[in-house]
C-alpha positions as CSV (number, residue, x, y, z in Angstrom):
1,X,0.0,0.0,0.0
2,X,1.3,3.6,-0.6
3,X,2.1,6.0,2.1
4,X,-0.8,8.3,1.5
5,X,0.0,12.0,0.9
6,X,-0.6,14.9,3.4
7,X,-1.8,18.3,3.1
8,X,-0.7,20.8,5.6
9,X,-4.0,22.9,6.7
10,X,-2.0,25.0,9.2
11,X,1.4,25.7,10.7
12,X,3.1,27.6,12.9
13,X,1.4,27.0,16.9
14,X,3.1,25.6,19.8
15,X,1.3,22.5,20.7
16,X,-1.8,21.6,19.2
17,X,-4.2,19.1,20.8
18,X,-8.3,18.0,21.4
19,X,-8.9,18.0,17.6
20,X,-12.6,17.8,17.0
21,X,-15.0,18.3,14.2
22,X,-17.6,20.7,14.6
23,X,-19.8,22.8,12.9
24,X,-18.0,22.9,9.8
25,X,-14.5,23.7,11.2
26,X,-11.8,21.6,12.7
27,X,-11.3,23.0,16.4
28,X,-8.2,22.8,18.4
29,X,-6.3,24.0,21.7
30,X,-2.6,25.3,21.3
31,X,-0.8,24.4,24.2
32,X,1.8,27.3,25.1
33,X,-0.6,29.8,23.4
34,X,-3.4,29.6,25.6
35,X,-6.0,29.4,22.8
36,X,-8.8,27.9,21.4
37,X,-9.0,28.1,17.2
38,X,-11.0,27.2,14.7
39,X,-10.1,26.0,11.1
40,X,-12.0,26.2,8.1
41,X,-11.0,23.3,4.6
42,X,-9.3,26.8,3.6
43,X,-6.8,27.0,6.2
44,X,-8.2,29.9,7.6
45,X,-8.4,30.2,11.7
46,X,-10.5,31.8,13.8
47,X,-9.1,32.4,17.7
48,X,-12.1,31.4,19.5
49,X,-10.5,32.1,23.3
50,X,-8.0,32.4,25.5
51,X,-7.7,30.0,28.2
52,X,-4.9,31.5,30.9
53,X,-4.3,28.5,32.3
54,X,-3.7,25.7,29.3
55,X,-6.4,24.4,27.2
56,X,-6.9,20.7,26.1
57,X,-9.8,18.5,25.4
58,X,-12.8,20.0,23.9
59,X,-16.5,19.2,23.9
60,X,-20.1,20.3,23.3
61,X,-23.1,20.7,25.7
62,X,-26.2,19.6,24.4
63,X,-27.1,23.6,23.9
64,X,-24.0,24.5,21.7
65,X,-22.0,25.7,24.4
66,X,-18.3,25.1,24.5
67,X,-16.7,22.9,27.0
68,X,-12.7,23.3,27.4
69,X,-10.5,21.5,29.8
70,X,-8.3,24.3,31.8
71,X,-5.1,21.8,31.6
72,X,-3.1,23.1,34.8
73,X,-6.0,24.3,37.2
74,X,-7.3,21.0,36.5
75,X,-10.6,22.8,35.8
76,X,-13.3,22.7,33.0
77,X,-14.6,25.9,31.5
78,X,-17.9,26.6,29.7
79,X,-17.8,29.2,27.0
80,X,-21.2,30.7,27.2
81,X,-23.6,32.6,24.3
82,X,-21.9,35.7,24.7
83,X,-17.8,34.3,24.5
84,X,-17.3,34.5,28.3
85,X,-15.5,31.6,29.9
86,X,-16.8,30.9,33.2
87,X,-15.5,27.8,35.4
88,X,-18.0,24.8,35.2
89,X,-16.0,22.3,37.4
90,X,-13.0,21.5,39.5
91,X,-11.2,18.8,38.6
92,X,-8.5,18.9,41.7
93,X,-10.1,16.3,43.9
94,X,-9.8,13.8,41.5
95,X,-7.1,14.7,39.1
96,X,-3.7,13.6,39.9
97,X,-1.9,15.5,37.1
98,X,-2.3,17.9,34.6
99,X,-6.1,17.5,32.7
100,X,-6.1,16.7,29.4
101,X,-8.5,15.0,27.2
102,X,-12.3,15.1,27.0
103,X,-15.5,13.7,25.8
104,X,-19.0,15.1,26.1
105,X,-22.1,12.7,25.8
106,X,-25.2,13.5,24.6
107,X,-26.6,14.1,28.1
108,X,-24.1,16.4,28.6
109,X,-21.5,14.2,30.7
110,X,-18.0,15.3,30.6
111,X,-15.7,12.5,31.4
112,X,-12.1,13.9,31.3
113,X,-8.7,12.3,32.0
114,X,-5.7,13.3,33.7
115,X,-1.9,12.5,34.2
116,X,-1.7,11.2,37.5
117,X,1.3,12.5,38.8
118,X,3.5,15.4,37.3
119,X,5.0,14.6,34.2
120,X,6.3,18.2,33.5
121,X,7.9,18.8,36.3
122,X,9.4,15.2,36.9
123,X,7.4,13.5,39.1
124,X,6.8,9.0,39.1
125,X,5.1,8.1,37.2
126,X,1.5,6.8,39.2
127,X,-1.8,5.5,38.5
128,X,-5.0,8.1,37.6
129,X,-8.6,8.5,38.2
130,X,-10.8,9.5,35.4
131,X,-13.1,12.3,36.1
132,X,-17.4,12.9,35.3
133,X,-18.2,15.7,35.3
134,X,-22.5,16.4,35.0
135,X,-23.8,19.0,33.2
136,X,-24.2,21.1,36.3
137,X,-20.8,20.6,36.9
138,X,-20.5,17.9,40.0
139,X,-17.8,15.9,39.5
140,X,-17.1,12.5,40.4
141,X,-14.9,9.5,40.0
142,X,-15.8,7.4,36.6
143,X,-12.9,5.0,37.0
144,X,-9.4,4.7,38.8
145,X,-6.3,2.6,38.3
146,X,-5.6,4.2,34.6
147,X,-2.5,4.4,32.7
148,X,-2.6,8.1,32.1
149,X,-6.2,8.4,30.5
150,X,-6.4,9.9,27.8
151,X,-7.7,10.1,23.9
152,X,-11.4,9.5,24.7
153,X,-14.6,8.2,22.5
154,X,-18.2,6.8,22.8
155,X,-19.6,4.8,20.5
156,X,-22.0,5.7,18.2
157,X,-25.1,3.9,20.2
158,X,-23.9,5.6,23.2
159,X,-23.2,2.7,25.1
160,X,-19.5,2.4,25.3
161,X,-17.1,4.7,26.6
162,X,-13.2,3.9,25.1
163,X,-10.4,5.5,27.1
164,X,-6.8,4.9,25.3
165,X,-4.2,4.6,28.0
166,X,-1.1,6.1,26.6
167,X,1.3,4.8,29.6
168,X,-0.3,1.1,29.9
169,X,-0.1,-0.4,26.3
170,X,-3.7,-0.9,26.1
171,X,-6.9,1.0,25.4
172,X,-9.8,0.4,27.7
173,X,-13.6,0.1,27.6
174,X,-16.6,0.6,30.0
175,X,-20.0,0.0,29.6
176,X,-21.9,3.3,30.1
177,X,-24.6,3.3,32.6
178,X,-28.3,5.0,32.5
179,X,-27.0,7.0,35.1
180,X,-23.4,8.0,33.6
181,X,-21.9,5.7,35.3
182,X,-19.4,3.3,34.3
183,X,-19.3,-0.4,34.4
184,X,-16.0,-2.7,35.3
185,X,-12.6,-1.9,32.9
186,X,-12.2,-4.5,30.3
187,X,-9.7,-4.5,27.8
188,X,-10.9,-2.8,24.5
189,X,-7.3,-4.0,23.1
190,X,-3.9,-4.3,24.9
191,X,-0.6,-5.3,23.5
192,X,1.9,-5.4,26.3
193,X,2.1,-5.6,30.1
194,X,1.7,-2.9,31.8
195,X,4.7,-1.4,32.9
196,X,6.3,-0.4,36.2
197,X,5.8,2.7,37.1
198,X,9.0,3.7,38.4
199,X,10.4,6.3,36.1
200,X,9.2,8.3,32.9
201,X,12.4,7.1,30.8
202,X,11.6,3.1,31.7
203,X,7.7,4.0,31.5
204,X,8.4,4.9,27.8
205,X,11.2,2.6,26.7
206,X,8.5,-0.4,27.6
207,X,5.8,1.1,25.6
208,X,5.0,-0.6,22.1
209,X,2.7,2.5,21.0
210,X,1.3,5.2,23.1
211,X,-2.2,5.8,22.1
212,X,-2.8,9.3,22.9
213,X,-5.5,11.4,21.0
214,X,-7.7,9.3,19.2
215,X,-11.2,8.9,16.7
216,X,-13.4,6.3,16.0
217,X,-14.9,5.5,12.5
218,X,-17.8,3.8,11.4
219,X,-15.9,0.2,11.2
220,X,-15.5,0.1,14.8
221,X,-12.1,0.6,14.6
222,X,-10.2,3.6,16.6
223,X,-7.2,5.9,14.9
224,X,-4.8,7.3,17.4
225,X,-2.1,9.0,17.9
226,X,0.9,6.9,18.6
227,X,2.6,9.4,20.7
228,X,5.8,7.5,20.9
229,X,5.9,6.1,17.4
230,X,6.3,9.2,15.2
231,X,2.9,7.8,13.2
232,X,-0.7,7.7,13.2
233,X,-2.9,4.1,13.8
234,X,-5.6,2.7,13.0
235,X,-6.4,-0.8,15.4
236,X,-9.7,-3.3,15.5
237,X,-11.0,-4.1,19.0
238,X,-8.5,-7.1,20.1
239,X,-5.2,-5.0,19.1
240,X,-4.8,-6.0,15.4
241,X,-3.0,-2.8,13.8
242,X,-5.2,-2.2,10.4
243,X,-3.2,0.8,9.3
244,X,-0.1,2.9,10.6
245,X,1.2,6.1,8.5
246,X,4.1,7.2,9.7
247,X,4.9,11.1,9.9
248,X,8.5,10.9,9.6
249,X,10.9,13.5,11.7
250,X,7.5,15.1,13.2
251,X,5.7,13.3,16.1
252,X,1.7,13.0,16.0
253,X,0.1,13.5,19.6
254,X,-3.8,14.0,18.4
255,X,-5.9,13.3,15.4
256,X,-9.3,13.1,14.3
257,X,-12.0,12.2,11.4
258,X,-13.7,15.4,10.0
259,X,-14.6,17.5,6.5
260,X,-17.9,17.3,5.2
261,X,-18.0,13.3,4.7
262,X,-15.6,12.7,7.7
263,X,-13.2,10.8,6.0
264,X,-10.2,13.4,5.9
265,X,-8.1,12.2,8.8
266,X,-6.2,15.6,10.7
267,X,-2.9,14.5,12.6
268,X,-1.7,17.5,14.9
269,X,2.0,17.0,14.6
270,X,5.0,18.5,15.9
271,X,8.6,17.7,16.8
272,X,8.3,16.2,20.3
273,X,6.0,17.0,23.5
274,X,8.6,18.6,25.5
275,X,7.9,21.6,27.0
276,X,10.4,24.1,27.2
277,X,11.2,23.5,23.8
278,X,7.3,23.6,22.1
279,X,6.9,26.7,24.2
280,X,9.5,28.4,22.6
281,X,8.8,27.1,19.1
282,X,6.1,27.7,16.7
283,X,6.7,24.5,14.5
284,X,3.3,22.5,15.3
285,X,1.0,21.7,12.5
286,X,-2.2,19.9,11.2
287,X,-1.4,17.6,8.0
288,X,-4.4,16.2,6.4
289,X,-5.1,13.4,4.6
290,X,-8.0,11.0,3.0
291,X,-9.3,8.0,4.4
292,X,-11.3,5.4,3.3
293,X,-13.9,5.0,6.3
294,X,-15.5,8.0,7.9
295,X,-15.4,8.8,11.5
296,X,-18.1,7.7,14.1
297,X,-19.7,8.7,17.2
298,X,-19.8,12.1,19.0
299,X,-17.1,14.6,18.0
């Protein structure tokens, strides 16, 4: 199979992340920025806010607002009718780490992830919790003993929630509850033990891919992010890889399925995650490219 071609839809942020699809326009957080843009098929971006304290994952209400994680306050912030941002929920009793990705049922349900211990500033590596947050913003714990949670998806029928693990080598699944709740962790697909967290360097050097923002289409299968692997994947349930494309010297941390038929598949990409250097740097980007199965389930 050929490597397929990419199309670059926009360069020069710090750190782009939470790709989603929405209302015409690919939305995004940049990292060392503080904002939240908007893209149009013509490259053309919109700032939609600034988020002082680190945006990430990003999700819809059922009434159009915005919902954006606030990465270092551990907070969530709703962008109401008029552009304010106003806090919606506090994430610090349950998040270990920096917040990071999101996803919003159609109830209006966050359920948010976290690092579990600080990764920035060179902290072990330890276990996280994964957050709900209900639309009037209580939050409570979803699920615990995670592998830094992360890229998150329901499916289409609403019934599954799947939470890739970038730090455990597997990608996990709960059965959604009337309620919001979540059933017992099973393995969605895993392909490796999971490693001992001791230190960052031995985390990663055990790691076989690190699934870190992810997408699924309407196969069943889930695209992510491999964040260690320098390429994009697409895996069945069970682990089988279906697809990888590789991005060469640039690293892809997020992706999703979007344009009018959801089949264009946008990798945010940039040279590494480290962050002294991707604050001082404007070298991230969004390469583009087709796919032959469109995306599924909620943006």
């Amino acid at each position: 199979m050929a490597e397929p071609r990419f199309s670059e839809l926009v360069t020069g942020y710090s750190f782009l992340e939470g790709p989603r699809w929405h209302d015409g326009r690919l939305w995004l957080s940049d990292f060392y920025t503080q904002r939240i843009v908007a893209v149009g098929l013509d490259g053309q971006a919109e700032t939609i806010a600034t988020v002082p304290q680190q945006p990430s994952g990003l999700g819809w209400l059922p009434d159009g607002r915005l919902l954006v994680v606030s990465m270092r306050d551990r907070r969530v912030l709703r962008r109401e009718t008029d552009g304010r941002l106003v806090p919606h929920a506090d994430l610090s009793g349950v998040a270990g780490g920096h917040a990071n990705d999101m996803v919003v049922d159609g109830q209006g349900r966050a359920y948010v992830g976290n690092f579990g211990f600080d990764l920035m500033g060179g902290g072990a590596p330890a276990l996280a919790r994964l957050a709900r947050v209900d639309p009037d913003g209580t939050v409570s714990v979803a699920a615990e003993g995670l592998y830094f949670p992360n890229g998150s998806m329901l499916t289409p029928d609403g019934r599954t929630l799947i939470v890739c693990e970038t730090m455990g080598n597997r990608i996990s699944a709960f059965d959604m509850q009337a309620d919001g709740g979540l059933g017992p962790r099973r393995d969605w697909a895993a392909w490796g033990p999971q490693p001992p967290m001791t230190d960052v360097p031995t985390v990663l050097g055990s790691l076989t891919a690190a699934p870190d923002g992810a997408v699924l289409d309407a196969e069943g299968a889930v695209w992510f992010a491999d964040a260690v692997g320098h390429r994009a994947v697409r895996m069945a349930p069970g682990g089988e890889i279906l697809q990888s494309i590789p991005t060469g010297n640039m690293g892809c941390f997020a992706l999703t399925l979007g344009g009018p038929d959801r089949r264009t598949l946008f990798l945010c990409v940039a040279p590494d995650f480290h962050e002294a250097a991707r604050q001082a740097a404007r070298e991230a980007a969004v390469w583009a490219t087709q796919v032959d199965v469109p995306g599924a389930g909620r943006p």
